[in-house]
Phi, psi and omega in degrees: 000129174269111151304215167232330168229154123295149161247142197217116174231134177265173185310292178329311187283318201272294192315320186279335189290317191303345184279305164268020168260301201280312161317308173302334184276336170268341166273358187056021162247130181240355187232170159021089166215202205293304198298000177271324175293337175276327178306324192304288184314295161309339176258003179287328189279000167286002185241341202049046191257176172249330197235149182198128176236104185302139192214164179290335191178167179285357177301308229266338181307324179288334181282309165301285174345318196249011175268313169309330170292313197080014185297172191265333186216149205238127181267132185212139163300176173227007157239108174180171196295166157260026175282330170282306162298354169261001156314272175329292190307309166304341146286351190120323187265205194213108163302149184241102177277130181242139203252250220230137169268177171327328184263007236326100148229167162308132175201161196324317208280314187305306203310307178328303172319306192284334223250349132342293190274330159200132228247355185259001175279152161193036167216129195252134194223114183252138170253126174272103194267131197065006168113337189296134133311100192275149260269309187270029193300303198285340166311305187330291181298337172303302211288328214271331160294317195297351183245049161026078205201117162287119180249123163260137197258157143281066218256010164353291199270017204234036167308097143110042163251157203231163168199099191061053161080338162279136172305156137341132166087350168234048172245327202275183175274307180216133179255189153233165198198142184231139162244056155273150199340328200230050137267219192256316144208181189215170181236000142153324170183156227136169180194168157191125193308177166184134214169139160259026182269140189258345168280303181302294193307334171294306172291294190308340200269310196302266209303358166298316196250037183032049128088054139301104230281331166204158199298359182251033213169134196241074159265126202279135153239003180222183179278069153280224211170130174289099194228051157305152150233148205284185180281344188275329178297320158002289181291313188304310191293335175279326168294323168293299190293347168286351160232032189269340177272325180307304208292339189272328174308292178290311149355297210284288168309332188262278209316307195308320184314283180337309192302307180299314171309305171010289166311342199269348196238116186252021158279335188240148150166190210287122175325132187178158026282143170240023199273151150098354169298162169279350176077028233274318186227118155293084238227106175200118193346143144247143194273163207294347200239061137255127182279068218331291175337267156353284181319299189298344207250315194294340196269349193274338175295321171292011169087357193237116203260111161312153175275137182325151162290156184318290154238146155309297178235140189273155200301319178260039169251014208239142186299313209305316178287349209283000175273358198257186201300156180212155189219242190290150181057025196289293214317317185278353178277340188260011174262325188304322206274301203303359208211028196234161168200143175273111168285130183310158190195155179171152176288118179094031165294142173250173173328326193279313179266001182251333165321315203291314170311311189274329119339348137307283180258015165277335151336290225242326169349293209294295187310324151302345183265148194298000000 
């Protein structure tokens, strides 16, 4: 059986986890203790932050920024998960959604546009999806200082993913970062900000902590939330970021394979520019008269599962979304979710196992089709 991800923990990483999750436990910190702060310490420079702040999940790393900004109205993608635009709501504000520019990715003219069309946003929010940076990110972020416009990254898929040699996470004002189980790496579950404001890293710490002015005391100053993250994810996310460049590395090696079998299928390919992703996601065309759905049920009889798509249906398309607001590109964001598919990927997939994917699906193609 080919899965679609692995989570990779070695003998080694289970021995060092029983070891300090057996030390937090004898110490009876079990929260806000050393190990969330040495995760803190260690992951800002994958973001090229001075500051990183451990949160319970990637929900509340998208929330807080916007709960500290306060905006009133939100440029939010609408291929992306629905944890971000409800990230916006649950702050207060109203997402306005925007899709895919002509290359789909997010890109200046698009961003331009929508921000055009209502003059009340004044907060921006780019999703990397799969991992991917998009291509015009520092135009983006240019424009987004010249309009006094907050920018938040969503950098959910992009641990050590790039884009003109800066990481995920250091275009922005504030990124998020998600370590659940089927990321690039985890902490079983968990999130983390990242900023190089030392004021916002001060406020986001208050409101992590259910808007405590300091942890030894409960005088409350803002509407916070418990969105601690305990010492045992702690330990799991320090143990994982100590291999984030090998898993980002092989990710890297496997995609490249991928790129070449490829050439062999002319029905399939590769999703791109990609250069500098963590591959977080293998992202890669299917021609329009493949049924996906088909494809995905004939390749699973064959032991071989695909990985989900990035997203399926785009945010304003989802009932839960259909009152707010909408602006650019929806057509190419709902051509984007119909007309993709995610190849399995993990760090140290060998040869053997992506020959086997791709032999799958030039097998079963023929067969998806009307």
């Amino acid at each position: 059986m080919i899965p679609p991800v692995k989570v990779l923990f070695n003998e080694k990483d289970i021995e060092d986890a029983k070891h300090y999750i057996g030390e937090v436990l004898r110490s009876g910190y079990l929260t806000l203790g050393k190990f969330a702060v040495s995760f803190e310490d260690q992951f800002a420079p994958y973001a090229f932050t001075r500051f990183a702040i451990a949160v319970n999940s990637g929900t509340s790393a998208l929330e807080i920024p916007l709960r500290i900004w306060a905006p009133k109205k939100v440029l939010c993608p609408t291929v992306t998960f629905a944890a971000t635009p409800l990230a916006v709501i649950h702050a207060g504000a109203t997402p306005v959604f925007y899709g895919l520019g002509e290359s789909y990715f997010p890109d200046l003219e698009l961003i331009e546009e929508a921000v055009a069309r209502d003059p009340d946003i004044d907060t921006l929010i780019i999703q990397h999806n799969g991992g991917i940076v998009p291509p015009e990110m520092k135009e983006i972020a240019e424009f987004c200082r010249d309009e006094n416009m907050h920018l938040l990254e969503d950098a959910a898929h992009a641990h050590g993913s790039l884009r003109l040699g800066k990481p995920a996470g250091s275009f922005g004002d504030m990124a998020a970062f998600s370590f659940y189980p089927t990321k690039a790496m985890t902490s079983g579950e968990g999130g983390m900000i990242c900023t190089d404001s030392e004021l916002w890293d001060a406020e986001a710490r208050i409101y992590r902590d259910q808007g405590k002015a300091s942890g030894g005391e409960n005088y409350h100053t803002k509407l916070g939330y418990n969105w601690r993250m305990s010492e045992i994810h702690a330990v799991l996310g320090i143990i994982q970021l100590h291999h984030l460049k090998d898993f980002v590395r092989g990710r890297r090696e496997a995609a490249k394979t991928y790129d070449e079998e490829l050439d062999e299928i002319p029905e399939v390919a590769p999703f791109g520019p990609a250069e500098g992703s963590n591959y977080y996601k293998y992202i890669a065309w299917i021609d329009e008269d493949i049924d996906r759905a088909k494809l995905k049920a004939k390749m699973r009889e064959n032991g071989v599962y695909l990985s989900g798509e990035v997203y399926t249906e785009p945010c304003h398309r989802q009932p839960v979304f259909a009152e707010y607001p909408k602006s650019a590109g929806l057509g190419l964001a709902e051509h984007f979710c119909r007309r993709h598919i995610c190849l399995p990927i993990w760090p140290g997939m060998v040869f053997d196992d992506i020959w086997e994917v791709c032999e799958s699906l030039h097998n079963n193609i023929s067969e998806a089709k009307p």
